[in-house]
Structures are given as C-alpha cells and as structure tokens.
py3Dmol code that shows the C-alpha trace and the ligand (Angstrom):
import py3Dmol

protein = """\
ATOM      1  CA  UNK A   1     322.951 132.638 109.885  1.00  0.00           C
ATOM      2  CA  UNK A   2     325.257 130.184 108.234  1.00  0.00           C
ATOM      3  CA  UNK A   3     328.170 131.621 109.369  1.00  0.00           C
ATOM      4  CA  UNK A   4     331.211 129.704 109.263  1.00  0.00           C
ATOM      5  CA  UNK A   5     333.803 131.482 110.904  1.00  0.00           C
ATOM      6  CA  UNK A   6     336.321 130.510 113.249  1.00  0.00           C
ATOM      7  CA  UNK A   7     335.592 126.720 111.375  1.00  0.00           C
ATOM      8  CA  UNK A   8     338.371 124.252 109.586  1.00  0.00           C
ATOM      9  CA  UNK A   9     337.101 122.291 106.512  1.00  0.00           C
ATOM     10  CA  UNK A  10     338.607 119.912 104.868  1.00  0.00           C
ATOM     11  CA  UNK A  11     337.285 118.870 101.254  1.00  0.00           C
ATOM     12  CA  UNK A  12     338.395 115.540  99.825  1.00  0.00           C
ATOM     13  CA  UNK A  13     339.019 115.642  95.521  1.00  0.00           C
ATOM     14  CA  UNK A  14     338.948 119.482  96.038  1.00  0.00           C
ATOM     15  CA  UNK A  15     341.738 119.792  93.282  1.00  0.00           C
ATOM     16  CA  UNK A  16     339.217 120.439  90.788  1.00  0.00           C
ATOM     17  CA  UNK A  17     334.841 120.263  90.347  1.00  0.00           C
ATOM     18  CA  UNK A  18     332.523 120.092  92.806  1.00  0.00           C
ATOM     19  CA  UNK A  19     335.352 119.856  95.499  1.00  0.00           C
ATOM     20  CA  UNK A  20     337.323 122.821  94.246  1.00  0.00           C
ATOM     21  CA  UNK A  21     333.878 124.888  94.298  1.00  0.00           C
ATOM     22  CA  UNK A  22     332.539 123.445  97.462  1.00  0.00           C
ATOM     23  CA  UNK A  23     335.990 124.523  99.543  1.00  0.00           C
ATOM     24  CA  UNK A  24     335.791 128.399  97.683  1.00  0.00           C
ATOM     25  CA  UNK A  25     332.336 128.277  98.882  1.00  0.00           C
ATOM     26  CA  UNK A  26     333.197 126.874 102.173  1.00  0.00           C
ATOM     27  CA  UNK A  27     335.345 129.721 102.649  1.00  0.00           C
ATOM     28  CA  UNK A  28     333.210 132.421 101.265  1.00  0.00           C
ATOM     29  CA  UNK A  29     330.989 131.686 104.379  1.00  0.00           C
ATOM     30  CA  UNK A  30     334.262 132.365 106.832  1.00  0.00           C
ATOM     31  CA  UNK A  31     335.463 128.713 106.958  1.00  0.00           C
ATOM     32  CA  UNK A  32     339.493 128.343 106.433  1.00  0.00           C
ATOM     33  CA  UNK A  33     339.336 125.473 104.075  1.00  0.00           C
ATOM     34  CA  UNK A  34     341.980 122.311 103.332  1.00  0.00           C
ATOM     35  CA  UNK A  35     342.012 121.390  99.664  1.00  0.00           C
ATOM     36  CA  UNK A  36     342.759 117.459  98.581  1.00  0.00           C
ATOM     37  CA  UNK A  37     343.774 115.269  96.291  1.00  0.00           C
ATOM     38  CA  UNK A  38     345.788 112.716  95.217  1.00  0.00           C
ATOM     39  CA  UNK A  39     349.127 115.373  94.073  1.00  0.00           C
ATOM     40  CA  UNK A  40     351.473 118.128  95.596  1.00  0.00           C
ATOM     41  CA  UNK A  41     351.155 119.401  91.828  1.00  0.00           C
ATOM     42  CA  UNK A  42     346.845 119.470  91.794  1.00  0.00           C
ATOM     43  CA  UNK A  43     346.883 120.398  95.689  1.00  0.00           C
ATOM     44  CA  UNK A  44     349.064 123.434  95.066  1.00  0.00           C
ATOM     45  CA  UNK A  45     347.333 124.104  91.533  1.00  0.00           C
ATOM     46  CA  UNK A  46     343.967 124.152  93.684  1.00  0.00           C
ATOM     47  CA  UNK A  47     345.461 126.511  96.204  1.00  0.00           C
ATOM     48  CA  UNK A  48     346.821 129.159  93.751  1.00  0.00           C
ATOM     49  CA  UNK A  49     343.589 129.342  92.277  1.00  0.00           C
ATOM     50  CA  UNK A  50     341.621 129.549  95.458  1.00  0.00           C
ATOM     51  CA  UNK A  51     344.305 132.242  96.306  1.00  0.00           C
ATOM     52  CA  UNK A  52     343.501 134.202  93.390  1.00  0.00           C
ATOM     53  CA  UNK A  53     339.948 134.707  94.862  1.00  0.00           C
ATOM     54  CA  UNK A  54     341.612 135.724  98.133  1.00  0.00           C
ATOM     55  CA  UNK A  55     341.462 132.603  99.645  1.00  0.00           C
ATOM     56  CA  UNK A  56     344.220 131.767 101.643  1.00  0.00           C
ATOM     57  CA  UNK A  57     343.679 127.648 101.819  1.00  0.00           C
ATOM     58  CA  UNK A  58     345.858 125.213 103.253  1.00  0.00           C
ATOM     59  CA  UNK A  59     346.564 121.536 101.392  1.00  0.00           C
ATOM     60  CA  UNK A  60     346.757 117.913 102.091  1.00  0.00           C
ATOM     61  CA  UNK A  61     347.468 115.447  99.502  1.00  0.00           C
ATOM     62  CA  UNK A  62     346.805 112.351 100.060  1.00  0.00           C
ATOM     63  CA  UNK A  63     345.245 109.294  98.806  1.00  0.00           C
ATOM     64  CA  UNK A  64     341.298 108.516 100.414  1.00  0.00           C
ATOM     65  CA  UNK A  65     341.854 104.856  99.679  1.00  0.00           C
ATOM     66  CA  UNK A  66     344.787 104.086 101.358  1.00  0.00           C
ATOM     67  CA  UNK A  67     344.296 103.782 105.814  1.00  0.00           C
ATOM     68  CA  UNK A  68     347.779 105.409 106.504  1.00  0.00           C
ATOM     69  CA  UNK A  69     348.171 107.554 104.050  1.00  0.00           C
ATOM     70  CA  UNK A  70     344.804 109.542 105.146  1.00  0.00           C
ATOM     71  CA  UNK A  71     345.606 108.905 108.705  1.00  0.00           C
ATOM     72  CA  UNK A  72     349.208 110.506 108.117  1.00  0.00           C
ATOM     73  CA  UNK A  73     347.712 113.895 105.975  1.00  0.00           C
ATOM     74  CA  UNK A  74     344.499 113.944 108.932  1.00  0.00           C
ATOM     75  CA  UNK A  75     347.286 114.509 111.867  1.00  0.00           C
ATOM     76  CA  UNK A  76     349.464 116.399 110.268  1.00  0.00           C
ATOM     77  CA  UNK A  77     346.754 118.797 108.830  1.00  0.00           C
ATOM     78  CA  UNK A  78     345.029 118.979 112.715  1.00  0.00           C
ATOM     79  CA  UNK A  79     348.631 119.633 113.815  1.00  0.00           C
ATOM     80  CA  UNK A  80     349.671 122.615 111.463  1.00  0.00           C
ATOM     81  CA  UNK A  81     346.846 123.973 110.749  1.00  0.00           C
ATOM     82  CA  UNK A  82     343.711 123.053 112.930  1.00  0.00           C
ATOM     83  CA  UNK A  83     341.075 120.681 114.454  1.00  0.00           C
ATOM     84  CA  UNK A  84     338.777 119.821 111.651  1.00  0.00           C
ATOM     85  CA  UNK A  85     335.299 120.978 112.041  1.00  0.00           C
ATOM     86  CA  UNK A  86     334.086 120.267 108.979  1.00  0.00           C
ATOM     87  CA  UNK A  87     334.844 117.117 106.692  1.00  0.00           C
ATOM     88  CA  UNK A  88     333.795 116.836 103.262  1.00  0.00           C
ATOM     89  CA  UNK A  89     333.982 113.147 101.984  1.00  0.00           C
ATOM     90  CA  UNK A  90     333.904 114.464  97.673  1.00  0.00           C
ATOM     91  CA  UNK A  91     336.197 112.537  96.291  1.00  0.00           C
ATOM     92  CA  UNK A  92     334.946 110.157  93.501  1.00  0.00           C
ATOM     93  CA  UNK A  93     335.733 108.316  90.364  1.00  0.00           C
ATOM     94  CA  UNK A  94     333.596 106.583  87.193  1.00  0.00           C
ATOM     95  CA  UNK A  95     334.580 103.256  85.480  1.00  0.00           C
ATOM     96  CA  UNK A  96     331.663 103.142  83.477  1.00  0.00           C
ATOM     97  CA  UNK A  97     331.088  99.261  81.807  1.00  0.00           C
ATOM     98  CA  UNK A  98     328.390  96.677  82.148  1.00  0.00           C
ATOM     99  CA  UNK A  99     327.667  94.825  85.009  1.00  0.00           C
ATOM    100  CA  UNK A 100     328.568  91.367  83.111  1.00  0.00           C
ATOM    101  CA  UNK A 101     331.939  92.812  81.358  1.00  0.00           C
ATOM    102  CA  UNK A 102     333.040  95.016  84.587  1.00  0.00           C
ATOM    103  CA  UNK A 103     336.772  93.925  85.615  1.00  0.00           C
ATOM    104  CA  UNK A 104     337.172  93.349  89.323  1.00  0.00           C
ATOM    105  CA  UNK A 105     339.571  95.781  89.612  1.00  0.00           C
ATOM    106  CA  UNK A 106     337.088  99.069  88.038  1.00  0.00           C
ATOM    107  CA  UNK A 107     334.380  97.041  90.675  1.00  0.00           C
ATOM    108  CA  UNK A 108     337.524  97.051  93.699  1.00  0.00           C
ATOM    109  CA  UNK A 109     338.118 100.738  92.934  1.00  0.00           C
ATOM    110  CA  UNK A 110     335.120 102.774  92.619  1.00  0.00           C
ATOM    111  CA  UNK A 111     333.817 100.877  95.961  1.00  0.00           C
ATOM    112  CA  UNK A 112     337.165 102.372  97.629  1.00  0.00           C
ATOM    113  CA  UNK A 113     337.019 105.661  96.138  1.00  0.00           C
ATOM    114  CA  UNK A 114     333.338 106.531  96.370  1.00  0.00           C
ATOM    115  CA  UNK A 115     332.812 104.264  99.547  1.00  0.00           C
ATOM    116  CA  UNK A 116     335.193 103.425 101.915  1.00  0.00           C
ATOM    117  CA  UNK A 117     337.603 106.486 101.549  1.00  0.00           C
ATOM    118  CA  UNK A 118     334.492 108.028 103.420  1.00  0.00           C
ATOM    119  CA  UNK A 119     334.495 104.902 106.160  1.00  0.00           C
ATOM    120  CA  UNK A 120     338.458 105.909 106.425  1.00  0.00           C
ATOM    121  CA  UNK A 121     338.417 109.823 106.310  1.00  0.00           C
ATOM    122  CA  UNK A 122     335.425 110.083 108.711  1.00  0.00           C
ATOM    123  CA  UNK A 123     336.917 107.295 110.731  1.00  0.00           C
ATOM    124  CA  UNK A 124     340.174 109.292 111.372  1.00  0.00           C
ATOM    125  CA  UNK A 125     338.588 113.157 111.550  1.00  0.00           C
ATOM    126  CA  UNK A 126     335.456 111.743 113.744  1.00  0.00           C
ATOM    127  CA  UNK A 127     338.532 111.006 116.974  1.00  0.00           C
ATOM    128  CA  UNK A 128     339.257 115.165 117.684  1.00  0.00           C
ATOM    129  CA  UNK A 129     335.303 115.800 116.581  1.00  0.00           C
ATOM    130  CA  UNK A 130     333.923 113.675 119.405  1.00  0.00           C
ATOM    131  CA  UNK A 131     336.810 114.574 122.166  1.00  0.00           C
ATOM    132  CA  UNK A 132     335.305 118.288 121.484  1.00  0.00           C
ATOM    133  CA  UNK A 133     331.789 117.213 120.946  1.00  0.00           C
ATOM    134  CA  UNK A 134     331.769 119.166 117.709  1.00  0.00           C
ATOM    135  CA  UNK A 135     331.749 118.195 114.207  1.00  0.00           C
ATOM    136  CA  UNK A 136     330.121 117.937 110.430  1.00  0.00           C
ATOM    137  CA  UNK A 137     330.345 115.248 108.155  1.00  0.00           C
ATOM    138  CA  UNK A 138     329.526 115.846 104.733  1.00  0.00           C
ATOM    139  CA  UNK A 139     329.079 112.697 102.005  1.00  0.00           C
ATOM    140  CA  UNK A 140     328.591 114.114  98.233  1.00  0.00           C
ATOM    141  CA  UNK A 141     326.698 110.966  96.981  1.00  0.00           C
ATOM    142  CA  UNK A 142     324.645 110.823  94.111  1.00  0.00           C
ATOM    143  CA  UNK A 143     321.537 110.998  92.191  1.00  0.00           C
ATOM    144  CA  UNK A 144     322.175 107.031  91.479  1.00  0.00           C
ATOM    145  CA  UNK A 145     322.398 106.449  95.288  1.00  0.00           C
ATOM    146  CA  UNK A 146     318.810 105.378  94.411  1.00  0.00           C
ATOM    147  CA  UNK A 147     318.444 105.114  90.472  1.00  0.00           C
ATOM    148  CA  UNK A 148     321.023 103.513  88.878  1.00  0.00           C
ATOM    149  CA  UNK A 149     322.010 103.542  85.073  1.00  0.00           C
ATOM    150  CA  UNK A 150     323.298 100.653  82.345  1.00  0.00           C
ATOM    151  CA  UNK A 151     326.944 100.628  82.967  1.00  0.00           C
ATOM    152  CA  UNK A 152     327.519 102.094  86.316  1.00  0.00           C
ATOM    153  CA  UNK A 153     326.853  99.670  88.545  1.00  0.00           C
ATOM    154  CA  UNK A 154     330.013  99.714  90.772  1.00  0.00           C
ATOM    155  CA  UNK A 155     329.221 103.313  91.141  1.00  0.00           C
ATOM    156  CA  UNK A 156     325.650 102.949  91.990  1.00  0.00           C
ATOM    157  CA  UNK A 157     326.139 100.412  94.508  1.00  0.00           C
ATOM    158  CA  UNK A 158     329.281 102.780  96.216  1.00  0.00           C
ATOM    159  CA  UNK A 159     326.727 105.768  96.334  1.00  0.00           C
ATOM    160  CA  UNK A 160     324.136 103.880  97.977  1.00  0.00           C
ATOM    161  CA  UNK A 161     326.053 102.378  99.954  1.00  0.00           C
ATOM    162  CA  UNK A 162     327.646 106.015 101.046  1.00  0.00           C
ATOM    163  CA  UNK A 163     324.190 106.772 101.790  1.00  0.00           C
ATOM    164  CA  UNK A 164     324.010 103.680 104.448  1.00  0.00           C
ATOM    165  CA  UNK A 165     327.362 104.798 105.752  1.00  0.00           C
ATOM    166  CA  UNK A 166     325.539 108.578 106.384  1.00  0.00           C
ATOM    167  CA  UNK A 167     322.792 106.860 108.488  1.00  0.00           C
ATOM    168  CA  UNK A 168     325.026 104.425 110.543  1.00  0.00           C
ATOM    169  CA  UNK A 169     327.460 107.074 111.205  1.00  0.00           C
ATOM    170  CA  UNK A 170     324.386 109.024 112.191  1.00  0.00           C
ATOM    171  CA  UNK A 171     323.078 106.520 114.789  1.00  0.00           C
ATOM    172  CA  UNK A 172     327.150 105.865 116.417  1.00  0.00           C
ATOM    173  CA  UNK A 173     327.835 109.900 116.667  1.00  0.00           C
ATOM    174  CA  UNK A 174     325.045 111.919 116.612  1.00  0.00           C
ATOM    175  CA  UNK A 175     325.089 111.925 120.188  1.00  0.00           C
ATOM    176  CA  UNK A 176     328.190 113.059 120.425  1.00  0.00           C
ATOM    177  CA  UNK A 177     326.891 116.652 118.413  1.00  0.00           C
ATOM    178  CA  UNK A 178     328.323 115.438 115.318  1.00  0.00           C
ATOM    179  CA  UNK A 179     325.833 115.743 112.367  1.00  0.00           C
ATOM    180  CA  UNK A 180     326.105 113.535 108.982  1.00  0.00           C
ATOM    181  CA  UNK A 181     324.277 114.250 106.176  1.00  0.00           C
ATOM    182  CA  UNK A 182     324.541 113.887 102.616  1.00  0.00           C
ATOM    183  CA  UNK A 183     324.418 115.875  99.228  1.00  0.00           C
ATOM    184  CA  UNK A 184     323.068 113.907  96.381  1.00  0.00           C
ATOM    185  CA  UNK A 185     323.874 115.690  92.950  1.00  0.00           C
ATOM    186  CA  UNK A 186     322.093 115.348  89.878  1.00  0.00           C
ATOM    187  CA  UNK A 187     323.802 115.793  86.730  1.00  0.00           C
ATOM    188  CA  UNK A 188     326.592 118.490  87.551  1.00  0.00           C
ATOM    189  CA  UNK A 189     329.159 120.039  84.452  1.00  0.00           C
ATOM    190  CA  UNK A 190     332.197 118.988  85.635  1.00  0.00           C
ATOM    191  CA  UNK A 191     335.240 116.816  83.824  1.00  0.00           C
ATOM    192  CA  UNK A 192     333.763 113.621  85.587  1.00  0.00           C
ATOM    193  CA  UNK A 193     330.827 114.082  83.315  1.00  0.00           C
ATOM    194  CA  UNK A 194     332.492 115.024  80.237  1.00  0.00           C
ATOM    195  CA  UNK A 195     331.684 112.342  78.165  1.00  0.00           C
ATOM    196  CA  UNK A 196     327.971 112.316  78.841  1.00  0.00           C
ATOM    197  CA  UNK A 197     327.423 116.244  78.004  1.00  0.00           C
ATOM    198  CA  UNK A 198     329.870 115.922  74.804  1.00  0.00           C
ATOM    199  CA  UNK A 199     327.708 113.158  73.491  1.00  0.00           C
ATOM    200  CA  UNK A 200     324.155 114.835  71.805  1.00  0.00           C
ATOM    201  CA  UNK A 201     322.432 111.570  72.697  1.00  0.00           C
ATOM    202  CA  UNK A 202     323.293 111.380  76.088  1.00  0.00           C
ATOM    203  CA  UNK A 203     323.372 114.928  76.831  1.00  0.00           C
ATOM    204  CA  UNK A 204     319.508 115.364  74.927  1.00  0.00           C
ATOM    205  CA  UNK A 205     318.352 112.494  77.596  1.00  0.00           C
ATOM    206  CA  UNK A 206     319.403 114.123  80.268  1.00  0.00           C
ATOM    207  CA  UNK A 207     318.098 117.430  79.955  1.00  0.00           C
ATOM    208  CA  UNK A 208     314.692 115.511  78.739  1.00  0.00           C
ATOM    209  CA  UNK A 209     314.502 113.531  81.655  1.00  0.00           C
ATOM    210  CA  UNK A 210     315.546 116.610  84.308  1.00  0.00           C
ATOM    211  CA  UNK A 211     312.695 118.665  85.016  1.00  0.00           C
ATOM    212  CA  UNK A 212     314.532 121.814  85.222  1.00  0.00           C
ATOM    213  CA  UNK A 213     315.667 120.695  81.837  1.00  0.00           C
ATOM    214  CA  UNK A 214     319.101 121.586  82.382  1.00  0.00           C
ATOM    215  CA  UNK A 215     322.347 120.557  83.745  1.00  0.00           C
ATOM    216  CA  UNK A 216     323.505 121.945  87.308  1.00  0.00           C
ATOM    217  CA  UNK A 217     326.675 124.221  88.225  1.00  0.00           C
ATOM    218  CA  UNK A 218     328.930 123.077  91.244  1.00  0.00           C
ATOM    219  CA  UNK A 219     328.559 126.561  92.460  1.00  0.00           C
ATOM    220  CA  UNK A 220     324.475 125.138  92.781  1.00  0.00           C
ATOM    221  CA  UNK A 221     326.007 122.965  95.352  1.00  0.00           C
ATOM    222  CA  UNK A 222     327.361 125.284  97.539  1.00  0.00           C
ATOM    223  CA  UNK A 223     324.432 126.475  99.516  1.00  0.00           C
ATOM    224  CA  UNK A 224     323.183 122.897 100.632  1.00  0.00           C
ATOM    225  CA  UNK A 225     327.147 122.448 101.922  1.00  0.00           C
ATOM    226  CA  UNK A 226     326.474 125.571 103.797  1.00  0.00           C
ATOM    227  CA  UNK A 227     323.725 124.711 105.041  1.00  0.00           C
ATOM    228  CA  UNK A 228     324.909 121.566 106.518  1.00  0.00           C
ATOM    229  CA  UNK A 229     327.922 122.866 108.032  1.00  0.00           C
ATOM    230  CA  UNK A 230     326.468 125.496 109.731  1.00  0.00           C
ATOM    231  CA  UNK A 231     325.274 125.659 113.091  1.00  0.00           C
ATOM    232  CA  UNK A 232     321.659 126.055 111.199  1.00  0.00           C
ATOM    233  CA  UNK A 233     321.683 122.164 110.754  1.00  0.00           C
ATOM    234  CA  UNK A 234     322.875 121.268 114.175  1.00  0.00           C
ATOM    235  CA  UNK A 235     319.517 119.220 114.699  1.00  0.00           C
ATOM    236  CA  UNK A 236     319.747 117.900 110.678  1.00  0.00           C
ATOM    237  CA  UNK A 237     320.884 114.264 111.591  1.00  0.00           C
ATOM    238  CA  UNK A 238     321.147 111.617 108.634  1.00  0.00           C
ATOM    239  CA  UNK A 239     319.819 113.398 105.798  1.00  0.00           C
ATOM    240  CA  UNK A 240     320.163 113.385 101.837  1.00  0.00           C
ATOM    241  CA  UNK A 241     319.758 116.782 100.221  1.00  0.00           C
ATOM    242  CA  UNK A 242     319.181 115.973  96.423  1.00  0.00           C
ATOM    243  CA  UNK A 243     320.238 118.965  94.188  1.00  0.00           C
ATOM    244  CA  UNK A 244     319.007 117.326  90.705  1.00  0.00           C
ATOM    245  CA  UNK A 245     316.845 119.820  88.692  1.00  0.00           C
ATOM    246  CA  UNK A 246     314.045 117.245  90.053  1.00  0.00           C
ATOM    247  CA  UNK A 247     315.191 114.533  88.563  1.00  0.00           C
ATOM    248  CA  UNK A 248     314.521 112.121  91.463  1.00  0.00           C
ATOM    249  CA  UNK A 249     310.698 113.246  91.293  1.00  0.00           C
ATOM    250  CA  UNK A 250     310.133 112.586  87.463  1.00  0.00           C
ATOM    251  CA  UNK A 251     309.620 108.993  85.306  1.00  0.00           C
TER     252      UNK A 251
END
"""
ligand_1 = """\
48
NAP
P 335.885 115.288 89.213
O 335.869 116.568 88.461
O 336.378 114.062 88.527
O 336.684 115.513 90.577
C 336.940 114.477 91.457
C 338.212 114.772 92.186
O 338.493 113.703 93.120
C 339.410 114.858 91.241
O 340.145 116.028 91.531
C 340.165 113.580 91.554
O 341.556 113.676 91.361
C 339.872 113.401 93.030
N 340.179 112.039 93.461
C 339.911 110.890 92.797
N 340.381 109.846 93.486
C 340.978 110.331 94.603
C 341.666 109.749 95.687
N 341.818 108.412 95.760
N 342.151 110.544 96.666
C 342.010 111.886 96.587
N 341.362 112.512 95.576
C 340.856 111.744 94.587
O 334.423 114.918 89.731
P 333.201 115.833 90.238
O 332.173 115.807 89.197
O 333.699 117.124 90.773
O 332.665 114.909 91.423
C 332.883 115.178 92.800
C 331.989 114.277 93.630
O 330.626 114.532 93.271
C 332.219 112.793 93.376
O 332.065 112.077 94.578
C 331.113 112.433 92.423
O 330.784 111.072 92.476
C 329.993 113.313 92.939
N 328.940 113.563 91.949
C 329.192 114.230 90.798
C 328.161 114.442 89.908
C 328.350 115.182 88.607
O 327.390 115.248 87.827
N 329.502 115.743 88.341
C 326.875 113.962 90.187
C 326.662 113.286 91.369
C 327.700 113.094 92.252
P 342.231 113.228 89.959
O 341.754 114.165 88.947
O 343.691 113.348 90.243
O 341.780 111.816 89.713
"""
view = py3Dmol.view(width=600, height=400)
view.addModel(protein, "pdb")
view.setStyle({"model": 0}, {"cartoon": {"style": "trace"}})
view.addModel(ligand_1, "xyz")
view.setStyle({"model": 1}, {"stick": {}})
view.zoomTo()
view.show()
C-alpha cells in the first residue's frame, strides 16, 4: 500500500519547507519527484540537498503566477523527464496587514500565489492527466481556509478560495480518474512562520489554542500527501485533510 513507484511528482515552492519535505517524502514512497521554485539557484540548492538523501530529483523553475512561464517549465518537464502523475500546488506567500491598511498589490499577490497559480498549474498538468485518464492533484491550503486571523485576510480568502477550486476541479475531472484533494496545515515550523514562533506572545497563543499544544513538523505532512497520491485514495474525491494538532476542533 501507498506505493508510489513508477509515478512523476511535481511539487510547486519545493525549494525549501513543506514543499522541500513533501517532494523527499514523495520520493521516499518510490515517486521520482520535480522540485520548484521561483530560481535556478533555490531549484538546484533543493536538488543537492534532496541528492544528499539519495534522491536523484529533477527541477523546474518557474514562476506559478505567471500563464507562460508555468506552461513553458510544465512541457518541458513532461518532455525531459515524464508525464506528471502527481501535482502538488504548495507554493505560497504571507503579506500579513489589516484588512483596512492592506495595499492592493499584497491583496493582488497572495490571491495569485496561494490561488490562481493552482487554477494555472492544474490547468496545464490536468491536459496529459486526462488524455491517460490518470492523475492527482494536491492543494496545500490552510488551517485559515475556514478561520481566519486579524491581518491575513488576503491569505484567508486565497486558502478558501483554494479549497473551492479543490471541489470544482473535483466535479470537471473526477470522471476522468483524476482525484483532487486538499491538505490543510495547522501551524507548521517553517521560515513562512518565523515571525509568529519568534514572538513569545504569538507563539504562547498558539500552542494554547492547539490541542496537541504544539507546533507541527513538515515531515507530519508527509503521510496525508502519501496518502492522497496513492492509488489508496483513488475513490478520495474533493477532500480537505486538516493536519492541525486539532486546532480546527477547539474554541
Ligand atoms: P515557505 O517556507 O515560505 O516556502 C514557500 C516556498 O514557495 C518558498 O520556497 C517560495 O520561494 C516558494 N514560492 C513563493 N512564491 C512562488 C512562486 N510565485 N513560484 C514558485 N515558488 C514560489 O512556506 P511553507 O511554510 O513551507 O508553506 C508551504 C505551503 O504550505 C504554502 O502554500 C503555505 O501557505 C502552506 N501552509 C503553511 C503553513 C505553515 O504553518 N507553515 C500552514 C498552513 C499552510 P521563495 O523563498 O523564493 O519566495
């Protein structure tokens, strides 16, 4: 069970965090794994550390925001290296401010980065999955996909929005044997969250306020993106998988 050999993955924002982890775990199972991000420099950074655990991954780098860019680094990856099987839409940014101070522009860009680079990734990789009636989609979305905080509103709205985009992709190609689901994260140690767990206050709240009372690993991750790209979840359609310490279940 949850064997992933003979599969291609591709991991969006792999160049470090929860992507870097999910693609070593990816592989762990038997999948050979694509890393991305935004540089040659982090994409071949990524890859000498993955190859260091003996895992021989290829690399894209590209941009999830922009339509050509991903379409270009999609056909040349399913050219050189191999039909994606597996695509997991991690990429993600904060711009934390208020709601009534937020600049259009930290709005414009978490919505692309956290939203639509998921619309334009899946878009592209979803053309080989349904002409071989194969395929996983994977969205990492977020705790805040349903309870947001003061000051991330832009990011809120993206992740339950990317939540939306899991179901409608669902209900277009799920008959095509494609399954979408999503991972929703609770409060993860990675550089993205930095400035919460280096502040005492913030960091005290939110290991008061997670049941487990504790923050989560990315490697804590890794056997819900298992799960869902294995042929154990072939009948898993639409789904959210919250890994939060139980944060979702507590006031
Ligand atoms: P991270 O350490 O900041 O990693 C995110 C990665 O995405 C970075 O390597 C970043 O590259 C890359 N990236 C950003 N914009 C990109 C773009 N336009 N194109 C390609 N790559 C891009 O964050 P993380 O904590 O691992 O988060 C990964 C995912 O999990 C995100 O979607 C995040 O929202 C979600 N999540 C995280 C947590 C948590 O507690 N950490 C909780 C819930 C959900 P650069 O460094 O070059 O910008």
């Amino acid at each position: 069970m949850f064997d992933l050999s003979g599969k291609t993955a591709l991991v969006t924002g792999s160049g470090r965090g929860i992507g870097l982890v999910l693609a070593r775990g990816l592989a762990k199972a038997g999948a050979r794994v694509a890393v991305n991000d935004l540089r040659d420099d982090i994409v071949g950074a990524a890859r000498e550390t993955l190859r260091r655990d003996g895992i021989e991954a290829a690399g894209a780098a590209f941009d999830v925001t922009d339509r050509e860019a991903v379409r270009e680094g999609i056909d040349r990856l399913e050219r050189d290296v191999a039909p994606l099987d597996i695509l997991v839409n991690n990429a993600g940014i904060h711009r934390r401010a208020p709601l009534a101070e937020m600049s259009a522009e930290d709005w414009r860009l978490v919505i692309e980065t956290n939203l639509t680079s998921a619309f334009l990734v899946g878009q592209r990789a979803v053309r080989g999955m349904i002409a071989r009636r194969s395929g996983k989609i994977i969205n990492i979305c977020s705790l805040n996909c349903e309870l947001p905080r003061p000051s991330i509103g832009n990011y809120a709205a993206a992740k339950g929005g990317l939540v939306l985009l899991t179901r409608s992709m669902t209900v277009e190609w799920a008959r095509h044997n494609i399954q979408i689901n999503g991972i929703a994260p609770g409060y993860i140690l990675t550089e993205m969250t930095k400035p919460l767990y280096e502040d005492p206050e913030k960091n005290a709240w939110i290991i008061g306020r997670t049941p487990a009372e504790r923050w989560g690993r990315p490697e804590e991750l890794v056997g819900a993106a298992v799960f869902l790209a294995s042929a154990e979840a072939d009948f898993v359609n639409g789904h959210v998988l919250f890994v939060d310490g139980g944060m979702r279940v507590a006031l």
